[in-house]
BALOBA-1460 file (C-alpha; in Angstrom, 3 decimals):
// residues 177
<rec num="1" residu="x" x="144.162" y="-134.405" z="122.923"/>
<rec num="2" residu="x" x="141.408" y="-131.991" z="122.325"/>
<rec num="3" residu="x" x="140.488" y="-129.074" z="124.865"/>
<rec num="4" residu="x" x="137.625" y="-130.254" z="126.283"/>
<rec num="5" residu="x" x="140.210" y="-133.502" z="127.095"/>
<rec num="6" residu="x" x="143.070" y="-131.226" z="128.390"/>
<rec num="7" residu="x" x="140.412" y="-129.584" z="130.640"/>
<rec num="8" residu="x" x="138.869" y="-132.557" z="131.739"/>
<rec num="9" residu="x" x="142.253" y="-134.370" z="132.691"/>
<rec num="10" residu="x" x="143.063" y="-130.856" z="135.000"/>
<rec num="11" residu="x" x="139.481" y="-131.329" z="136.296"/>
<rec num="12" residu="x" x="139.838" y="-134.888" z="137.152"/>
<rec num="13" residu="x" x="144.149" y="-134.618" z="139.050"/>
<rec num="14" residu="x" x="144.478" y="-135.062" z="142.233"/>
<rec num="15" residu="x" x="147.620" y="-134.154" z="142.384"/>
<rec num="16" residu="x" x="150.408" y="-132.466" z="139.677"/>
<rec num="17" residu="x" x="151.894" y="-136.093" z="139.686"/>
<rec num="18" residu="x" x="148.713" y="-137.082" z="137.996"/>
<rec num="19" residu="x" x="149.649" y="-134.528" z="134.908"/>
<rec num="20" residu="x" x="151.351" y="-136.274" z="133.063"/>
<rec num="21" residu="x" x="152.366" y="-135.541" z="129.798"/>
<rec num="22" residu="x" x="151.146" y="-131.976" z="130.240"/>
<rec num="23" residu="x" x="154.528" y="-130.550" z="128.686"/>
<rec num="24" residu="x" x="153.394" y="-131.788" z="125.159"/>
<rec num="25" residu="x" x="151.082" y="-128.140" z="125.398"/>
<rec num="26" residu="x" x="152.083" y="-124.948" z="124.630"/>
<rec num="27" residu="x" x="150.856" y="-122.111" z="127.002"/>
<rec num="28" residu="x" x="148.586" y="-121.382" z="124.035"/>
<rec num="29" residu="x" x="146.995" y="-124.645" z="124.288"/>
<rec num="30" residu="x" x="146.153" y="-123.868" z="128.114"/>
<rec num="31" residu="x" x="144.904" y="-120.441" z="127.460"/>
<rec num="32" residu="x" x="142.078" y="-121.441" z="124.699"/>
<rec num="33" residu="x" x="141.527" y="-124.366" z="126.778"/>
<rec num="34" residu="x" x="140.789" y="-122.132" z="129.886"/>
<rec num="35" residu="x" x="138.336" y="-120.189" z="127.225"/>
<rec num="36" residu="x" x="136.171" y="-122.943" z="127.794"/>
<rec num="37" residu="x" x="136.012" y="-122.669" z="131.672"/>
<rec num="38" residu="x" x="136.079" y="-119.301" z="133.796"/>
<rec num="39" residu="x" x="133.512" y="-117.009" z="131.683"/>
<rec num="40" residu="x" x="131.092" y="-120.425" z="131.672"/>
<rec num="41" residu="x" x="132.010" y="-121.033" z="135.756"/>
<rec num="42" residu="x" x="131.243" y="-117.474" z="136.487"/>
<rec num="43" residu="x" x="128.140" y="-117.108" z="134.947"/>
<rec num="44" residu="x" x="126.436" y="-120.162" z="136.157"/>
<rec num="45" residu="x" x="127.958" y="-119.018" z="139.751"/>
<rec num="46" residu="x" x="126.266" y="-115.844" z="139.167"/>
<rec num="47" residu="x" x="122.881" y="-117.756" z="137.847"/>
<rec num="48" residu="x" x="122.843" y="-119.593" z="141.187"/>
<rec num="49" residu="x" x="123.289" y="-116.236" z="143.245"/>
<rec num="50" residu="x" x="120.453" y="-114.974" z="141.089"/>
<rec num="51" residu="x" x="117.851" y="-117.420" z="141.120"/>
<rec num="52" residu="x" x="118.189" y="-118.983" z="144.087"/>
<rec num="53" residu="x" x="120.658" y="-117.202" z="146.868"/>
<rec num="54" residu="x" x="119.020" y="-113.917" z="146.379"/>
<rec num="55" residu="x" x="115.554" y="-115.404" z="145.307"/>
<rec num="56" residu="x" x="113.041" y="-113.337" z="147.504"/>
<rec num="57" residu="x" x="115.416" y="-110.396" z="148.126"/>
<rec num="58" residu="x" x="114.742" y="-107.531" z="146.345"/>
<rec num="59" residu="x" x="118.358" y="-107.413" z="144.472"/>
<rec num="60" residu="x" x="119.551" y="-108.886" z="140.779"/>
<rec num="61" residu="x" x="123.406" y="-109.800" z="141.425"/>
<rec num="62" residu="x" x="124.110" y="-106.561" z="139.243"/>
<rec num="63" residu="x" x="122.316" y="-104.441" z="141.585"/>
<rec num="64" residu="x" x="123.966" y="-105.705" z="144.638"/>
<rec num="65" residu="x" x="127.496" y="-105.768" z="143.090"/>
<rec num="66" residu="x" x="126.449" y="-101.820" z="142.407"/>
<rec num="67" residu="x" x="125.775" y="-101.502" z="146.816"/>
<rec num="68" residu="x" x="128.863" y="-103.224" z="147.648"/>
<rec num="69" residu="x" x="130.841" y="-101.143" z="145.353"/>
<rec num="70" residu="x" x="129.041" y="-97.657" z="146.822"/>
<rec num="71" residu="x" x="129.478" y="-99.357" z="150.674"/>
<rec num="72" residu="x" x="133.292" y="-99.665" z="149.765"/>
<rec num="73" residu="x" x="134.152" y="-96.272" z="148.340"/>
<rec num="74" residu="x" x="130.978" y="-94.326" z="150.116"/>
<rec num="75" residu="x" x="129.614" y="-91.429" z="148.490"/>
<rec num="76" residu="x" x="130.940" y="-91.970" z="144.630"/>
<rec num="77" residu="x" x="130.428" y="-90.889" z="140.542"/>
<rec num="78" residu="x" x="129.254" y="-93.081" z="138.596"/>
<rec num="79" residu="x" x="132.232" y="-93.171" z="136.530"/>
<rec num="80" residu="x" x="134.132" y="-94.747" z="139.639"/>
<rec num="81" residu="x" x="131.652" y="-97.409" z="139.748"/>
<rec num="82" residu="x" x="131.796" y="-98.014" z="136.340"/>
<rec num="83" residu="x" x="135.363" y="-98.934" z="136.628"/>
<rec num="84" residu="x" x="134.591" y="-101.743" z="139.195"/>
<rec num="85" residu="x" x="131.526" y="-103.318" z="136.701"/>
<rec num="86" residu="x" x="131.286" y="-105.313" z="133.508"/>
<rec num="87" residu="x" x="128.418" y="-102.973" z="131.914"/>
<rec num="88" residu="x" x="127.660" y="-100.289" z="129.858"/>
<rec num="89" residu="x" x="127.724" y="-96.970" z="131.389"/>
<rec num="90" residu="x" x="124.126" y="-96.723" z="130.100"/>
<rec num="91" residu="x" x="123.479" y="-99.610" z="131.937"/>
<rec num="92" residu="x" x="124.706" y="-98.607" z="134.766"/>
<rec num="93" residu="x" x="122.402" y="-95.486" z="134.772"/>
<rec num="94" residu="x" x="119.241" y="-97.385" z="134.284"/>
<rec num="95" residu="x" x="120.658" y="-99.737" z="137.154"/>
<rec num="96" residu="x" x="121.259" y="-96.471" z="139.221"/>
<rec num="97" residu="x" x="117.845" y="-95.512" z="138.628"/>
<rec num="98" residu="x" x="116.531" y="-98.247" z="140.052"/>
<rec num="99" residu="x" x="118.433" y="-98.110" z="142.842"/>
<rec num="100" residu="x" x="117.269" y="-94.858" z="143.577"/>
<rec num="101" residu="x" x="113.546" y="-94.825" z="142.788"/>
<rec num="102" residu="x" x="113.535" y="-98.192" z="145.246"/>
<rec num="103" residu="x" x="114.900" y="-96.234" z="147.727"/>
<rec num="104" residu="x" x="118.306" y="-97.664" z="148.054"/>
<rec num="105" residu="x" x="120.641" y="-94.954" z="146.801"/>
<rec num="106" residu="x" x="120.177" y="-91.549" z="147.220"/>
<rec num="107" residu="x" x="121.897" y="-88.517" z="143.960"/>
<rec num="108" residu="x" x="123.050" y="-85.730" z="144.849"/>
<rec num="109" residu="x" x="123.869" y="-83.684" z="141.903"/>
<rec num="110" residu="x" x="127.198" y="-81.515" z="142.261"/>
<rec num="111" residu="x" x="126.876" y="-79.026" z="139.767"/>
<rec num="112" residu="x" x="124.825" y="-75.479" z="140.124"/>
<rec num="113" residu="x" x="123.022" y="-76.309" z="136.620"/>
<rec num="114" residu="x" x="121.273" y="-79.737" z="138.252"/>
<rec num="115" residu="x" x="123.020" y="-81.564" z="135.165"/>
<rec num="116" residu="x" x="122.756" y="-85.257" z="136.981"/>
<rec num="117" residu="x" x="125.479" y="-86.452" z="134.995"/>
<rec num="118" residu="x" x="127.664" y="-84.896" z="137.580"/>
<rec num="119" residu="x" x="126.351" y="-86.783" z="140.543"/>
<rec num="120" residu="x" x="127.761" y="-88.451" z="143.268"/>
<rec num="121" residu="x" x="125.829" y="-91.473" z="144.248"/>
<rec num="122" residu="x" x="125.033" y="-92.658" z="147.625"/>
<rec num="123" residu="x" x="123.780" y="-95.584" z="149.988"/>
<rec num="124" residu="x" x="120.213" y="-94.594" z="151.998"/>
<rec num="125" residu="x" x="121.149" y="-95.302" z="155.639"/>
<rec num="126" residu="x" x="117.453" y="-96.966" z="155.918"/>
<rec num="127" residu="x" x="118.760" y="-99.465" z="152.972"/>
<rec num="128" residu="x" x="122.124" y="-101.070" z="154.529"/>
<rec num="129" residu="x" x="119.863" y="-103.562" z="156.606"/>
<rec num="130" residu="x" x="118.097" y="-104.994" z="153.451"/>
<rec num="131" residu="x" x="121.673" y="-104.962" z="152.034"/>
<rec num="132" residu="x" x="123.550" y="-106.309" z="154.754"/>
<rec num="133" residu="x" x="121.074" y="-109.294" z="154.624"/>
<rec num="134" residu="x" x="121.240" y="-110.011" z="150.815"/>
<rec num="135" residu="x" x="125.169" y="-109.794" z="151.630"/>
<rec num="136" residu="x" x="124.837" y="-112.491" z="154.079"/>
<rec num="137" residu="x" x="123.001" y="-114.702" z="152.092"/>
<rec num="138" residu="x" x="125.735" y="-114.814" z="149.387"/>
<rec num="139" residu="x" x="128.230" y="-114.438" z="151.952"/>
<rec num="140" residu="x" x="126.796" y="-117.895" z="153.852"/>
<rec num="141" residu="x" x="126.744" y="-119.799" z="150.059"/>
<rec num="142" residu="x" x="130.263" y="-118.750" z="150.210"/>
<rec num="143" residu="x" x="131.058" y="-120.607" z="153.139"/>
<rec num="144" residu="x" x="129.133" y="-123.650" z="151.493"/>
<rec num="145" residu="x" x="130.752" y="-123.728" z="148.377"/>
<rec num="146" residu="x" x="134.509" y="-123.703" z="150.502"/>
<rec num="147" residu="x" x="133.209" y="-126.422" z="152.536"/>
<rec num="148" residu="x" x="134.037" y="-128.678" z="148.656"/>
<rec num="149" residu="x" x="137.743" y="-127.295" z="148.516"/>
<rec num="150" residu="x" x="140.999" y="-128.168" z="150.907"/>
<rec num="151" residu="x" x="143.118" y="-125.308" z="152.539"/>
<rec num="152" residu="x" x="145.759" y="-125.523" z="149.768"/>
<rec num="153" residu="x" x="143.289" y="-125.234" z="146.798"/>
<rec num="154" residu="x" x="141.739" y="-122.219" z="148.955"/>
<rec num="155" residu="x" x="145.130" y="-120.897" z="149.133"/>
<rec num="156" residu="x" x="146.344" y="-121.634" z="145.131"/>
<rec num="157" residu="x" x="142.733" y="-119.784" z="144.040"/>
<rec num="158" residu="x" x="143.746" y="-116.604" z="146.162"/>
<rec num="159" residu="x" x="147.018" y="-116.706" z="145.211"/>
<rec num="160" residu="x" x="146.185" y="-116.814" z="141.467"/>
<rec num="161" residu="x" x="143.504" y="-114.180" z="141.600"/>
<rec num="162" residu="x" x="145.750" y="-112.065" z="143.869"/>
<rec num="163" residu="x" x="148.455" y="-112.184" z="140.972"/>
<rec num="164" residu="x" x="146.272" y="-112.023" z="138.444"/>
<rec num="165" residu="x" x="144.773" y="-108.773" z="140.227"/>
<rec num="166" residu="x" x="148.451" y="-107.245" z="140.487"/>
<rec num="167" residu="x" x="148.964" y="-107.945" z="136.751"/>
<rec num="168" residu="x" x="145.724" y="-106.439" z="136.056"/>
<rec num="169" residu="x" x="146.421" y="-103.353" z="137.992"/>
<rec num="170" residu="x" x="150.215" y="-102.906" z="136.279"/>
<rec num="171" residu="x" x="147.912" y="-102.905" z="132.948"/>
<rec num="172" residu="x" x="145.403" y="-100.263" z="133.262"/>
<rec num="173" residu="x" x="148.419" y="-98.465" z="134.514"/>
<rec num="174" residu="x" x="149.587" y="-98.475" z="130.545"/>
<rec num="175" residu="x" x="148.239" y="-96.369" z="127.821"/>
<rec num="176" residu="x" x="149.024" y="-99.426" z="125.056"/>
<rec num="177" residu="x" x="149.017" y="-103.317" z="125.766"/>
């Protein structure tokens, strides 16, 4: 059985009874399988929150993944940010930019010398309205997208990512993998 089969036979169970024969795969089989699946899932997710939840907002998923990081930690470096985002710190900066000619975020530079590259970056009170509705938005196709799942395979997705967050955590902790 090929990948795309493997995959397709998890898609397709509707319950671990259905799985049969599944013990004929190595954990290495499931992992290159799942290769296939969550980079693809996420970016079409993300596609969808692009061109059509936030369509007439003024805010690229990037952008307002920036807002909700800054409305979490407050007043912030960039650096922090940068830990919390899939970019390029250079990308991040031209992002930032944005942000703040817009009028979203507001830099305040912390050193005597004006060097901006030690900032700390902040949400514009007058912004967290415009943000607060973009937030809904995704927030309501959320809600939609739950409406397709039962309690348990609500509660197996948190449960994996909340793992898989713990794991992730005990990792950056390391200096070597």
């Amino acid at each position: 059985m090929s990948q795309v089969d493997l995959i397709y036979k998890i898609e397709k169970a509707e319950s671990f009874d259905d799985l049969v024969n599944l013990d004929q795969y190595t954990r290495e089989d499931f992992l290159e399988a799942m290769k296939l699946k969550p980079n693809n899932i996420m970016g079409r997710y993300e596609s969808i929150l692009e061109n059509r939840v936030l369509k007439g907002t003024k805010f690229s998923i990037t952008n307002l993944k920036i807002l909700t990081i800054l409305m979490f930690l407050g007043p912030t470096t960039q650096t922090k940010i940068l830990k919390y985002m899939h970019t390029t710190a250079a990308n991040l900066s031209q992002r930032i930019r944005w942000l703040e000619k817009n009028g979203f975020v507001k830099i305040k530079t912390t050193s005597k010398t004006g060097d901006r590259r030690k900032k700390v970056i902040e949400v514009k009170k007058n912004a967290l309205k415009e943000i607060k509705h973009s937030l809904q938005l995704v927030a309501e196709f959320k809600r939609k997208l739950a409406t397709h799942f039962t309690k348990k395979e609500l509660m197996q997705v948190m449960k994996y990512f909340s793992k898989l967050s713990w794991i992730l955590d005990q990792y950056e902790k390391k200096d070597k993998i």
